[in-house]
C-alpha positions as CSV (number, residue, x, y, z in Angstrom):
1,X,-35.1,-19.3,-82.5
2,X,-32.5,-17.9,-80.0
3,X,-29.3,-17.3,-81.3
4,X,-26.1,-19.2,-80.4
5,X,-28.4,-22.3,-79.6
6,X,-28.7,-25.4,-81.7
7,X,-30.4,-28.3,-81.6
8,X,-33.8,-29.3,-79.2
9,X,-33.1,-26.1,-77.1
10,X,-33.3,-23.7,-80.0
11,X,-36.7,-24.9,-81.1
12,X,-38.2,-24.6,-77.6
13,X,-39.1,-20.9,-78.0
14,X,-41.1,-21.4,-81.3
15,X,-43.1,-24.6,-79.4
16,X,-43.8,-22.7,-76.1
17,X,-45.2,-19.6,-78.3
18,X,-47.3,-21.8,-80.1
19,X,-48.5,-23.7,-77.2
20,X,-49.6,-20.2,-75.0
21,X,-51.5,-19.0,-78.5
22,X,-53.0,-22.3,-78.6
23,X,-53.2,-22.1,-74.6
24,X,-54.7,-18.5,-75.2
25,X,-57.6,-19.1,-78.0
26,X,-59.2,-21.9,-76.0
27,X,-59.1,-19.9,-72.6
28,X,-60.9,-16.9,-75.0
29,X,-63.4,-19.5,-76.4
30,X,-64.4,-19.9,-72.9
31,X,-64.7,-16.2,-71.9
32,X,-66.9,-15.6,-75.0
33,X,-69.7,-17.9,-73.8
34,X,-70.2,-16.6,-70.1
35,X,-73.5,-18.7,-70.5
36,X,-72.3,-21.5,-70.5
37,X,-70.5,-21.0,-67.1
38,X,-73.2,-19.3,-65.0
39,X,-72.3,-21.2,-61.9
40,X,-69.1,-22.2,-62.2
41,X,-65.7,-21.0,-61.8
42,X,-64.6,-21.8,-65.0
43,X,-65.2,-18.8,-66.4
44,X,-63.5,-16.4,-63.6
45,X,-60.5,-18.9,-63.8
46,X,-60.2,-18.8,-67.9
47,X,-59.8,-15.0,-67.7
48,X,-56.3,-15.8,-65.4
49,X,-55.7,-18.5,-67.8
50,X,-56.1,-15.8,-70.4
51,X,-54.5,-13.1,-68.6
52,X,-51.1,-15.5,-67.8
53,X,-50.8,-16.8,-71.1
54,X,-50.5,-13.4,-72.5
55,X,-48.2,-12.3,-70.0
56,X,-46.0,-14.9,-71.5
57,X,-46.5,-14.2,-74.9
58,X,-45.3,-11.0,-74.1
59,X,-48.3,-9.3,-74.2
60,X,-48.6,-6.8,-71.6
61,X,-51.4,-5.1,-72.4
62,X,-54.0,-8.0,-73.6
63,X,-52.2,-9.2,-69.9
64,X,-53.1,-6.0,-68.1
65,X,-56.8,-6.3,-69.1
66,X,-57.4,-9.4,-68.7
67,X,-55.9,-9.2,-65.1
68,X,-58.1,-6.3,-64.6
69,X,-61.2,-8.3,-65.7
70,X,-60.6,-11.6,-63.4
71,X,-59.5,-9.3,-60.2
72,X,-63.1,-7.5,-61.2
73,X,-64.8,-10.0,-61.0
74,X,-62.9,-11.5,-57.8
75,X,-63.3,-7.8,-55.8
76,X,-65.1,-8.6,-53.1
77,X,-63.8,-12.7,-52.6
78,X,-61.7,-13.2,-49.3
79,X,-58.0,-11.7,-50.1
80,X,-56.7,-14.9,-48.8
81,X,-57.7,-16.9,-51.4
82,X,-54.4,-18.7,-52.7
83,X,-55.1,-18.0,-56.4
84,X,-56.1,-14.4,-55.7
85,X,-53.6,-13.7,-54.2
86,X,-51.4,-15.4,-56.7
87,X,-53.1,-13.5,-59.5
88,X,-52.7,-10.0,-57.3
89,X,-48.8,-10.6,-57.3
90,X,-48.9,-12.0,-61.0
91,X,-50.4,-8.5,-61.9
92,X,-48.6,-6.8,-59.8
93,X,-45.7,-7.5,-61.5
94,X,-46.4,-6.7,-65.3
């Protein structure tokens, strides 16, 4: 709860934490069961899902690795792919 604040605004903190740890465990339920995503995206995207909700959690270095893991697996994809290059700058910036 920030201080100074009252009312709907001062419990918007609290909800937005809980929603990126909620946010967080389901993108890490789908990065534990690579099988079930052979061939799709999916599973490449939930590591950025994983990787930006710990970046606003606060959580740089659970951020930083899970960064590192999507932009693994995306090393050799065309640099101009908009959410690459999204996630490069995203990264960048932690």
């Amino acid at each position: 709860m920030a201080t100074g604040q009252s009312g709907e605004f001062s419990r918007i903190p609290g909800w937005l934490e809980s929603f990126w740890n909620s946010a967080a465990a389901e993108f890490q339920k789908i990065v534990d069961h690579p099988g079930l995503m052979v061939n799709s995206p999916v599973g490449a995207l939930a590591k950025l899902g994983l990787a930006r909700a710990y970046a606003l959690m606060g959580d740089k270095d659970k951020s930083r690795t899970a960064y590192q893991d999507f932009l693994g697996l995306w090393k050799n994809a065309d640099s101009e792919v908009p959410v690459l290059k999204e996630a490069k700058a995203e990264y960048a910036k932690l």
